[in-house]
N, C-alpha and C positions, 0 to 999 in steps of 0.2 A: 520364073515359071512356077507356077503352084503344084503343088505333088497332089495326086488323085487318090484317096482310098478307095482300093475295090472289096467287095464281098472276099471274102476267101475260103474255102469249103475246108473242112477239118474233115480225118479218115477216122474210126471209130480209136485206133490208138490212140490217138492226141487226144480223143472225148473224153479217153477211159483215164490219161494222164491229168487232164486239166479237171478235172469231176473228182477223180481217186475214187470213181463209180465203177462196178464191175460190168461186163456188155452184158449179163442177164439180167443187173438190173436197171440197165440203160432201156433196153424193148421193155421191162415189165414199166416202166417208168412212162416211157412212151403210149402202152395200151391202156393207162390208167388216167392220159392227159397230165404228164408230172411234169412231163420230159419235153424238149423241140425236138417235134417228130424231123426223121432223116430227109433229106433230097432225092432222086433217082439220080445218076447220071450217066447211069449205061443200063444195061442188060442186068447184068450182075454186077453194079458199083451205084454203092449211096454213101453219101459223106454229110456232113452239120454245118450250118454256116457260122463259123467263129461268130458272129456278134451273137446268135441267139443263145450258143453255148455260154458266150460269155455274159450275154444279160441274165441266165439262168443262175450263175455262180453268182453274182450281186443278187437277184432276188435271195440267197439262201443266207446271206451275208447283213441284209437287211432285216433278216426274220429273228438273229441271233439276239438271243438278250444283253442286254448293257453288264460290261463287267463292271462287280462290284467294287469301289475305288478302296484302295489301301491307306488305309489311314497311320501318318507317324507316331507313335507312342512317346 
């Protein structure tokens, strides 16, 4: 049997863990188009869908400069 990945919604903790973003600057990130804006899932509950958080942390990671190589003396 094949295992299924499903979407999986992250709470703002795990954003704020897997980002080491603070939640003010999670919304300011978001009102600026920086950030994947939140989900609804209730009344008063919105969560992130792990892949977008996590596609966001690779774009930042692709943006890094190349370190510079050590050369042996």
């Amino acid at each position: 049997m094949l295992a299924t990945t499903y979407p999986r919604f992250l709470r703002l903790k795990e954003v704020t863990t897997i980002t080491g973003l603070a939640r003010s600057t999670i919304y300011k990130m978001i009102a600026n188009n920086q950030f994947p804006p939140q989900t609804r899932l209730a009344a008063r509950s919105v969560a992130w869908l792990d892949s977008e958080v996590v596609g966001w942390v690779q774009s930042r990671l692709s943006e890094r400069p190349e370190a510079p190589s050590i050369s042996a003396k």
